[in-house]
Every structure is written in structure tokens, then in C-alpha cells.
C-alpha positions in Angstrom: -50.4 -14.7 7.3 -49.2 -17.8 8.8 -45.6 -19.3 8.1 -44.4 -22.6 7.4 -42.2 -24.2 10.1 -40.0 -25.5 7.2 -36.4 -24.4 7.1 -35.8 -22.3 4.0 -32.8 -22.9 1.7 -31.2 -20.9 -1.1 -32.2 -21.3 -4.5 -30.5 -22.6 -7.5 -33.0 -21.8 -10.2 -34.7 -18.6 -12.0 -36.5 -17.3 -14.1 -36.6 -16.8 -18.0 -39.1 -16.2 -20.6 -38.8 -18.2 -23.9 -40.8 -18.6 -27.3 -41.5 -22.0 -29.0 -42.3 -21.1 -32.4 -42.7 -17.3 -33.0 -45.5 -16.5 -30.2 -46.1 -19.1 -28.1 -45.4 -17.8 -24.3 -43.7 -20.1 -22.2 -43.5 -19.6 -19.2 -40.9 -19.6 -15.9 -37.2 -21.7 -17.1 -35.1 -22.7 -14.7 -31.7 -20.2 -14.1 -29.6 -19.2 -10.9 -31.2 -18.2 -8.0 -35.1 -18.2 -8.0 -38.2 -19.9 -7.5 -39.9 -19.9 -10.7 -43.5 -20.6 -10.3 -46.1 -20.5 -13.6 -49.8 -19.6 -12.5 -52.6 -19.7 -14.7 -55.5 -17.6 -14.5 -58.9 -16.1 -16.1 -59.6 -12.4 -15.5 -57.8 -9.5 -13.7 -59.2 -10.5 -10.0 -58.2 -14.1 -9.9 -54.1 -12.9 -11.1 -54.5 -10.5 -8.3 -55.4 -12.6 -5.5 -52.9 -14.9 -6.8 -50.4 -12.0 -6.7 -51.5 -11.1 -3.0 -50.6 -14.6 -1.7 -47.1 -14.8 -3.5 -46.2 -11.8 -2.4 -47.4 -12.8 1.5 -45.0 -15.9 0.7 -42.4 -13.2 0.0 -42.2 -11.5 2.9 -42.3 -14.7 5.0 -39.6 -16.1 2.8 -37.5 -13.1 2.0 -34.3 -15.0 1.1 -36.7 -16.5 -1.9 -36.5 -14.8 -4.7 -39.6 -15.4 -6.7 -40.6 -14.9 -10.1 -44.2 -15.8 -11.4 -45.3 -16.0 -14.9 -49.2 -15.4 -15.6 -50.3 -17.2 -18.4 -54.3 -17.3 -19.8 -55.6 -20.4 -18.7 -56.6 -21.2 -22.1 -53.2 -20.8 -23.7 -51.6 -22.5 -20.2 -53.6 -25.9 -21.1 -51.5 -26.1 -24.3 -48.3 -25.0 -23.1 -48.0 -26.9 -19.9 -47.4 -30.5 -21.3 -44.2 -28.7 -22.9 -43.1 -26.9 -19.7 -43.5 -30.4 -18.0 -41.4 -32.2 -20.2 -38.3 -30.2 -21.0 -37.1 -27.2 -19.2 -40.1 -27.1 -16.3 -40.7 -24.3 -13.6 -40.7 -25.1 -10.3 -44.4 -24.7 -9.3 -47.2 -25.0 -11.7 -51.2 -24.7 -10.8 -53.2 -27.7 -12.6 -56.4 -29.6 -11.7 -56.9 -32.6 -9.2 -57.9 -36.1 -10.6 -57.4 -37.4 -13.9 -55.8 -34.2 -15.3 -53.0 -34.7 -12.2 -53.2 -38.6 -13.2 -52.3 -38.0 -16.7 -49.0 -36.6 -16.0 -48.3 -38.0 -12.9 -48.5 -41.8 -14.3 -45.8 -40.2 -17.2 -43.2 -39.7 -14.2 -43.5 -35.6 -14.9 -45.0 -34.5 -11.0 -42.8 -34.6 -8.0 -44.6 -37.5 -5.8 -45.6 -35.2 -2.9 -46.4 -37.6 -0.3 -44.0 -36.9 2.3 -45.4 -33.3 2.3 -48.9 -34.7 3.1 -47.4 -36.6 6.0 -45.3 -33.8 7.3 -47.4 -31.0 7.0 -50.6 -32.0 8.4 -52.3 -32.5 4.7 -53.9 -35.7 5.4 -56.2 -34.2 8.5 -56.5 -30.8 6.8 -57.0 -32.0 3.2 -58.8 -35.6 3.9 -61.7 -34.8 1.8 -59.3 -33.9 -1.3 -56.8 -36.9 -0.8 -58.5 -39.0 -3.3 -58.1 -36.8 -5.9 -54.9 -35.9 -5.1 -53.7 -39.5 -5.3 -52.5 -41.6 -7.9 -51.2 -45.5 -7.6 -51.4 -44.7 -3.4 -49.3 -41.8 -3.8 -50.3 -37.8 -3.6 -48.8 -35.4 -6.2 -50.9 -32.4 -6.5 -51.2 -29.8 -3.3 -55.1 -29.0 -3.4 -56.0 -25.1 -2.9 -59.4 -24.7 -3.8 -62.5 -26.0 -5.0 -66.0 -25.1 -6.2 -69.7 -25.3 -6.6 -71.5 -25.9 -9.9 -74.6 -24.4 -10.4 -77.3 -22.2 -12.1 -76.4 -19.0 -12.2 -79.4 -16.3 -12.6 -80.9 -13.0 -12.4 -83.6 -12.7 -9.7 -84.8 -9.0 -11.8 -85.4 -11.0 -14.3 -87.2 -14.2 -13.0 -89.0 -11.4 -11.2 -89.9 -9.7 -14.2 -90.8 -12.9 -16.3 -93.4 -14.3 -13.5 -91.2 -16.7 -12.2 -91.9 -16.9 -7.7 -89.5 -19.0 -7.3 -85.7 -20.9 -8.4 -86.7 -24.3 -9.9 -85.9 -27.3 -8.3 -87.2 -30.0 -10.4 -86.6 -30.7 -14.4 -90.7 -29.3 -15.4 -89.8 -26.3 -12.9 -86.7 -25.5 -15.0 -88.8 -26.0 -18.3 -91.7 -23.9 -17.3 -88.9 -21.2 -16.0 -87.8 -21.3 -19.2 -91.1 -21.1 -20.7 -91.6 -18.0 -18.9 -88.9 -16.0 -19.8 -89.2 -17.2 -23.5 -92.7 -15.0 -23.2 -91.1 -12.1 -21.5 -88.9 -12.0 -24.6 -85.4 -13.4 -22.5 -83.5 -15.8 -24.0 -83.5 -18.5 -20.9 -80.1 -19.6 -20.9 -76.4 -18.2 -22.0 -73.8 -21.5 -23.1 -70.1 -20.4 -24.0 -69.9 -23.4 -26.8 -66.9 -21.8 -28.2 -65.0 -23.0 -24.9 -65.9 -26.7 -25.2 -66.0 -27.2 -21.5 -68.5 -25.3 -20.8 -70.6 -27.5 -23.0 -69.7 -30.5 -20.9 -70.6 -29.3 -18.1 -74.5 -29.4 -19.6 -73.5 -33.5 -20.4 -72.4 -33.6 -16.8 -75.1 -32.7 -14.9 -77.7 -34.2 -17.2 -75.9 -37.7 -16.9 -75.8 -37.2 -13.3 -79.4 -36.1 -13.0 -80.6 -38.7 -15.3 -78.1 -42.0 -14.3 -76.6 -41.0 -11.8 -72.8 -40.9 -10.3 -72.1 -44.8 -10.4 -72.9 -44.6 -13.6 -71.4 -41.6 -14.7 -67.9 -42.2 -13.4 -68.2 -45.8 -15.5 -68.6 -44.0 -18.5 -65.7 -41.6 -17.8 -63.3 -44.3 -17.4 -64.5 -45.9 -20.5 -66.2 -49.0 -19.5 -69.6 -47.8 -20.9 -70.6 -47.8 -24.8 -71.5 -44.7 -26.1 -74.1 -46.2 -28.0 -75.8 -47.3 -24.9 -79.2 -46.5 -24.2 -78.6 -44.2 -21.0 -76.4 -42.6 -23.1 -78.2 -41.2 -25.6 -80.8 -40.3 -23.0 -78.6 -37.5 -22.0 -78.3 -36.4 -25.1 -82.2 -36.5 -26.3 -82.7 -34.7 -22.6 -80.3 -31.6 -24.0 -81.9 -31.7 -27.6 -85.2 -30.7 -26.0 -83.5 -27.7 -24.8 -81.7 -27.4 -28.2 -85.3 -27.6 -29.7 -86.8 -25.5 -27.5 -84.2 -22.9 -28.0 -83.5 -22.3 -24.6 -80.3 -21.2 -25.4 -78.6 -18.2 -26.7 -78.3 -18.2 -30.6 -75.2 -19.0 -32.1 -73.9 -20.2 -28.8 -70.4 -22.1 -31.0 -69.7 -18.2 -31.5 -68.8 -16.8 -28.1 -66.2 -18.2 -25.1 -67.0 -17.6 -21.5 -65.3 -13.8 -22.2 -67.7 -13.0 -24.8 -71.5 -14.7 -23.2 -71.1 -12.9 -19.5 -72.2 -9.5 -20.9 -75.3 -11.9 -21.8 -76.0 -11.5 -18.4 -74.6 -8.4 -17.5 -76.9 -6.9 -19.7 -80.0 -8.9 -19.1 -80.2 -10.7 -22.3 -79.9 -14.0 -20.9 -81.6 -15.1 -17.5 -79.8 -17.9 -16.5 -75.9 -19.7 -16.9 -74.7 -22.9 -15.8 -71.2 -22.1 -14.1 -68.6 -23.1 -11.5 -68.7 -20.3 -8.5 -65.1 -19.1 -9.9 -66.5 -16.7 -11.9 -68.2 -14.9 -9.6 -64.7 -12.4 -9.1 -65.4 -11.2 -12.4 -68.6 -9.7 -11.9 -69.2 -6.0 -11.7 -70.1 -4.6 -8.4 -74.1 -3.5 -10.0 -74.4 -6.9 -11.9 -73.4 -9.3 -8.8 -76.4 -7.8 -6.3 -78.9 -9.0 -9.1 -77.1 -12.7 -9.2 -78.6 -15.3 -7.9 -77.3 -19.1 -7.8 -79.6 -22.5 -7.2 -78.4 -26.1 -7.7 -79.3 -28.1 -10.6 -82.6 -29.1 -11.1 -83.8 -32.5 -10.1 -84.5 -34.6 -13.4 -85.6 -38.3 -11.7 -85.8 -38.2 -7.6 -85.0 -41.8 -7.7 -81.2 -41.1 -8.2 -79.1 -39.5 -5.8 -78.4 -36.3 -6.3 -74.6 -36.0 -7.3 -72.5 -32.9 -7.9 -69.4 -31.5 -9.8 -66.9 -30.0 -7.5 -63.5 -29.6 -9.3 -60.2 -29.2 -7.1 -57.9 -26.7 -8.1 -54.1 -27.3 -6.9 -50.3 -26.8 -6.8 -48.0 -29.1 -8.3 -43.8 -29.4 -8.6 -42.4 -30.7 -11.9 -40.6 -33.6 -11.9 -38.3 -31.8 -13.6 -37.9 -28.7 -11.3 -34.3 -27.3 -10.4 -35.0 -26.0 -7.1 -36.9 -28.4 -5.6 -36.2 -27.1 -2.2 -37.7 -23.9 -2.2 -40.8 -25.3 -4.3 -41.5 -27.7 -1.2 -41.7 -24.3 1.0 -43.6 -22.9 -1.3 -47.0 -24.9 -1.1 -46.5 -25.7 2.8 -46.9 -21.6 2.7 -49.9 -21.8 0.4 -51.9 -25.0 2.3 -51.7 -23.1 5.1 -55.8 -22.2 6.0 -54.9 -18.4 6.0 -53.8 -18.9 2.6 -56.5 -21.2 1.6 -59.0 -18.7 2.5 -57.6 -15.9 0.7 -57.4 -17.4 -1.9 -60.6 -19.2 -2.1 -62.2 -15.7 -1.6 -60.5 -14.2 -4.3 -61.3 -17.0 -6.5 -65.1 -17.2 -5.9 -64.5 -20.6 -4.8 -64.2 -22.5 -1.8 -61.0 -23.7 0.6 -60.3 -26.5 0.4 -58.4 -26.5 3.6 -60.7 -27.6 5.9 -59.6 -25.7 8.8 -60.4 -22.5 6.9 -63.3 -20.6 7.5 -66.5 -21.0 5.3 -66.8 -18.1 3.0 -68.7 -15.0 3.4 -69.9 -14.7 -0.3 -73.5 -15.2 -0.4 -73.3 -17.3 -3.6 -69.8 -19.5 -2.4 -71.9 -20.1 1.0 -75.0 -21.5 -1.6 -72.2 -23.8 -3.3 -70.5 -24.7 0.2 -74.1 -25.9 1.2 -74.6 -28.1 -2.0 -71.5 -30.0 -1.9 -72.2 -30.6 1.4 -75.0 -32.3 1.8 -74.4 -34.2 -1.5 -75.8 -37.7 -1.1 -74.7 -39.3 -4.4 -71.2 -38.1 -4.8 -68.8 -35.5 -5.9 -67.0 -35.3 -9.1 -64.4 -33.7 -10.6 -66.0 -32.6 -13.9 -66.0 -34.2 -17.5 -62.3 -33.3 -18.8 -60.8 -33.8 -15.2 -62.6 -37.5 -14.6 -61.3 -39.5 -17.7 -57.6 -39.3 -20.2 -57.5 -36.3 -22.1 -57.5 -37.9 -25.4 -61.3 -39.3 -24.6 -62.2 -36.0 -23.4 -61.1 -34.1 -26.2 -62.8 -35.9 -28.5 -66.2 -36.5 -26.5 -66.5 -32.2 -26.2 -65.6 -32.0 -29.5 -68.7 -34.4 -30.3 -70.4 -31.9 -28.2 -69.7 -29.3 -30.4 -70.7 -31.0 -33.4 -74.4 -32.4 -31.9 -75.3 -28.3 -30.9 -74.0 -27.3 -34.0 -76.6 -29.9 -35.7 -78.2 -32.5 -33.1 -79.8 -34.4 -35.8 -76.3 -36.3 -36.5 -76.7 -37.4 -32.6 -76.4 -41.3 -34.0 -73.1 -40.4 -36.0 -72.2 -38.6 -33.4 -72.4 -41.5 -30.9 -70.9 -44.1 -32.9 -68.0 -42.2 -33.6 -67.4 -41.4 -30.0 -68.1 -45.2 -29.3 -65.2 -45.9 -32.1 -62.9 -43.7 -30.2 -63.3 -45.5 -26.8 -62.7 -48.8 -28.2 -59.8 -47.7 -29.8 -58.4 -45.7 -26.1 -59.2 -48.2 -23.5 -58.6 -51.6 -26.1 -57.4 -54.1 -23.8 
């Protein structure tokens, strides 16, 4: 794999595993003589490609003694604001845009711009600067990033009447239609996980109002109670209505609704391209994967295409060796292995494009996006905002006839987040 021309010094820091409370895992503390680097992950491929690319960065760097924690991406969410303010490790994974933005305006990411100027980042990673940045300055190391889309199962479309994947919204509608007869639930939603609900808001905004409008709305300047608003909403009740979705959805996380699919229960899935590792061998020939469908042809069509990446606590003993560290893993080599492993897609452009048939769909929708890229719901706006709007998500599938309540509690929030 290929090196990093950086010089490599000796460590001062390690590795140690605590408990806050009496379970909580935390992860990689700072001691003598390590790299400690936390990783989060979802499933036994994605901590073994992961795995694979440390240990490349091993035997370049044998003098580095590296110890990795792997924590459930889940529990990592809630643990990292600790790690980040007291005792931090010296390389954590995290999200691009307002997720970075969140800690990085708190003072707790190592500014990383000298790396992007010494290390070739801004040519290789110029489509991921942006969202790297915050206040002119980069602090995240981007290492992939992926395609949202419909997920589905061609035996089944096949076996329902359906010729062909729907492009437009009545395509979808009749699609679903279809399967409905054919006794297949049309679609499989992991509620449970919140996020997976906002991806539904996200594309239907986008479909519906567009990107302008969308990212205006995640940075609060948009009443909830406005009209194009609840649009979005009364667009996902008809699905709710229609009962297009899997019963019960609040019930299951994205763990528990794949074997939905799996076992041909469910036709369809709306999904970033990163789960695609975890698919079994028989399952993943049966997968197909379309784009969105086209609600009004007037707006542009915009997509989601989060950006994974590498950050260094402000905090972080060995600072040195943590530097090294992600020069090894922007490398294109790197980038590719692990956007491979990942299902998802390098974001290193001088990596090749990927061989999997469904990343090479997603590579192909992001890039000939007219209207936009963004990140995705609880990535483009504060974390208080978004915790509180998929938590009105939640509520409005649980019972969408308290949409109104709904709204004008969310709208009561963002007045009381962005007040000027």
C-alpha cells in the first residue's frame, strides 16, 4: 500500500479502556507509548476492512504502536462528546459537515489545515473541502462517502408484475400498488433508529422543494409551520396511509428490518450504499438499487451523499503520530480499500471507481446531480434541532394525525435554537 513521505516520531500516548458509570465502554485513553485510535463501526465487515487498513498502516509504520478500540456506532454517537472533552484518543472517525462543525466551533478538533496543504488534500479532496471546513479552516480528513437510494429485490418486482425500477413519484406508487397485490409489504423502514426515518423527510423535501430550500430549513431559517413544510409531511402520510410500509416499523433498528429483505418480506428499502457489506453472498445477487423517484420535474434533482472521515482531538497526547496516521489513510490505495469494504465510495478522487455493481449505480447518481449534494438530515443542522426534529418523526409515524402538534412544537424548538 502506499506510504506517507512524513517522517515518523515516537509516541507518547497509549491505550486504556475505562468505564463511566458501570457499563458504558469508553474507548482508547491516552498512556505511554501508542497511538490510540477509536473507530466506530456497524457489522463484522466494515470492523474488518477497518482492521485491514490499520494494520497496512502498521507495517509501514512499525515504530507505531497502535491500539484501536471498536465501538458500535450507535453507542459511539453517545460516547464521543465525552472522549472529546476529557481524556480524548488520538484519532477518532466522525461525519463531515455540521456534525464536524458542532465540535469543531467548541475548540475540541485539531484544525487540520496544514495537512490539506502539505499533503496534496486540497487537489485530491476538492470535492469534500466544503464539508470538511469550518470558519475557512479544515478539521476533518474525509475517507469515504456514499449514495442514497432505493434498495430492492428484482425477484420480487419480477414476481409482482413490475418491468421496470420506478422513476417518477406515480411509478413508485403503482410499484407499490403492485406488490401490495402480490401480497409483499412494499417497503421495510428501521423507525426504531430515528435516522433512518429522516432519510424518508430528506428526499421528500428534496424531491418536493428542492435543495435551496432544504438546506434553509436545516439551518433554521424556515418555519416549520410553513406550507412546504407540511407538504413533505402530507407526501409521507400517503405512504403511511397506504401502508406501504412494514407494520410496526418504531419496533425494529436497521439490525432487526434487513432480514425483511433477506427473506423477501419486504421489496424495497431506502438506504445509504454502506450496507451493502452486510449482505449475504445469495441475498446481494437478487439486490437491486435505483435513485429516488422523481416527485415534481420542475426541481432539480438533489441528492444525499454523507462524507465519512478522520479527525484528531484537540485534546490528543500524541499528536505526532495521529498526523501520520491519516496522511497513511488519504492516501487513494487506502481510500479504495476502504471505500470497498465499506460499500461506499472514495472519496479520494484519484482512487479508482468501484467495482461493485450497486457503489458504481450510486457513483453515477452523485455525479451527474444537477441540484446539489447534501450531507443528510442530522449531519446538515446542530444536533440539538436534529434530535428533536427525528424525534417528531417518530411521533407523526407512530400517529400522523398529530402532524399540526407535531409541527408547532418543532417550530417552538427552532425559535427557541436559532433566537437571535
Amino acid at each position: 500500500m502506499t506510504s506517507t513521505k512524513s517522517a515518523v516520531r515516537k509516541g507518547l500516548i497509549g491505550i486504556a479502556l475505562a468505564a463511566a458509570g458501570l457499563t458504558s465502554v469508553v474507548g482508547n485513553i491516552a498512556q505511554a507509548g501508542t497511538l490510540a485510535v477509536n473507530i466506530a463501526f456497524k457489522g463484522a465487515s466494515q470492523r474488518a476492512v477497518w482492521q485491514s487498513a490499520i494494520d497496512d498502516f502498521k507495517k509501514a509504520h512499525p515504530d507505531v504502536d497502535v491500539k484501536v478500540s471498536f465501538i458500535d456506532e450507535e453507542a459511539y454517537k453517545v460516547q464521543l462528546p465525552g472522549w472529546l472533552s476529557t481524556v480524548a484518543p488520538d484519532v477518532v472517525n466522525w461525519h463531515d459537515g455540521e456534525r464536524m462543525a458542532y465540535y469543531a466551533r467548541r475548540g475540541l478538533l485539531e484544525d487540520l489545515t496544514n495537512d490539506w496543504n502539505k499533503n496534496n488534500w486540497n487537489s485530491m479532496y476538492a470535492s469534500t473541502k466544503e464539508a470538511s471546513s469550518y470558519n475557512g479552516k479544515q478539521y476533518a480528513a474525509p475517507t469515504v462517502y456514499y449514495s442514497w437510494g432505493m434498495f430492492y429485490r428484482k425477484d420480487l418486482f419480477e414476481k409482482a408484475g413490475i418491468a421496470a425500477e420506478p422513476k417518477t413519484w406515480d411509478e413508485f406508487l403503482d410499484a407499490c400498488k403492485k406488490l401490495k397485490a402480490a401480497g409483499i409489504t412494499p417497503v421495510a423502514v428501521a423507525g426504531r433508529d430515528a435516522w433512518t426515518l429522516a432519510g424518508w423527510f430528506d428526499y421528500l423535501d428534496l424531491r418536493i422543494n428542492g435543495n435551496a430550500f432544504h438546506q434553509k430549513l436545516m439551518a433554521g431559517e424556515v418555519p416549520y409551520t410553513d406550507p412546504r413544510v407540511k407538504k413533505v409531511y402530507t407526501t409521507w402520510k400517503q405512504l403511511l396511509d397506504d401502508k406501504v410500509f412494514i407494520d410496526n416499523s418504531l419496533s425494529y433498528d436497521l439490525d432487526a428490518v434487513q432480514p425483511f429483505l433477506f427473506q423477501g418480506k419486504a421489496a424495497m428499502m431506502l438506504m445509504g450504499t454502506f450496507i451493502t457489506g452486510g449482505f449475504p453472498p445469495d441475498v446481494k445477487s437478487k439486490m437491486g438499487y435505483f435513485q429516488f423517484p422523481i416527485i415534481d420535474a420542475k426541481v432539480p434533482t438533489a441528492e444525499d451523499g454523507p462524507v465519512e472521515s478522520l479527525h484528531i482531538p484537540a485534546k490528543a497526547k500524541n499528536k505526532a503520530d495521529a498526523h501520520t496516521f491519516l496522511a497513511f489513510m488519504e492516501t487513494p490505495d487506502i481510500s479504495s480499500k476502504l471505500a470497498q469494504g465499506l460499500g461506499s465510495l472514495p472519496a479520494n478522487s484519484k482512487s479508482p471507481e468501484p467495482e461493485d455493481p450497486i457503489s458504481k449505480i450510486g457513483f453515477q447518481i452523485l455525479s451527474n446531480t444537477k441540484g446539489g449534494i447534501a450531507q443528510f438530515y442530522d449531519r446538515d443542522m446542530t444536533k440539538e434541532m436534529a434530535d428533536e426534529g427525528m424525534k417528531g418523526m417518530q411521533e407523526f409515524v407512530s400517529d400522523p394525525t398529530k402532524l399540526d402538534a407535531i409541527l408547532a412544537q418543532l417550530e417552538q424548538t427552532r425559535k427557541r435554537i436559532y433566537k437571535k
